[in-house]
Steps between C-alpha positions, in 0.01 A plus 500: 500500500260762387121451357652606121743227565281230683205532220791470247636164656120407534400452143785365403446267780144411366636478064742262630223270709305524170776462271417852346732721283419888561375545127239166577431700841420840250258316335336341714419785741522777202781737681712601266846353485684850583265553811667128607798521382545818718366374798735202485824705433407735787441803256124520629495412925183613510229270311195599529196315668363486151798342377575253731088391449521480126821276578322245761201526268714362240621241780164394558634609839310737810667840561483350888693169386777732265593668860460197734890450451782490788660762237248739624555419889717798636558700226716792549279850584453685242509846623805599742 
């Protein structure tokens, strides 16, 4: 798994805790619904640090507690 993929499987990890749709996630974190919807199909694998704050902001979440995750545990290097 790479970081594109692991940060892909992590919000829809945290919508379906919440019982979240992507639109309600949108709204509540005021990303746009392309930006997600790109992210989650694997268009974008690079969210920005920005993004990903605006999305645990909407999440009422910590930056620290979106990436305390076994997904991101052993991630695949980046650079070969």
């Amino acid at each position: 798994m790479n970081i594109g993929e692991a940060v892909r499987e992590r919000i829809l990890e945290l919508c379906r805790e919440r019982d979240l749709s992507i639109n309600k996630l949108c709204s509540m974190s005021g990303v746009t619904q392309s930006t997600v919807n790109n992210i989650i199909s694997g268009r974008n694998r690079s969210a920005t640090v920005s993004t990903i704050q605006k999305l645990c902001d909407g999440l009422g979440i910590t930056i620290e507690e979106f990436f305390h995750s076994p997904l991101f545990r052993g991630l695949e290097q980046e650079l070969k």
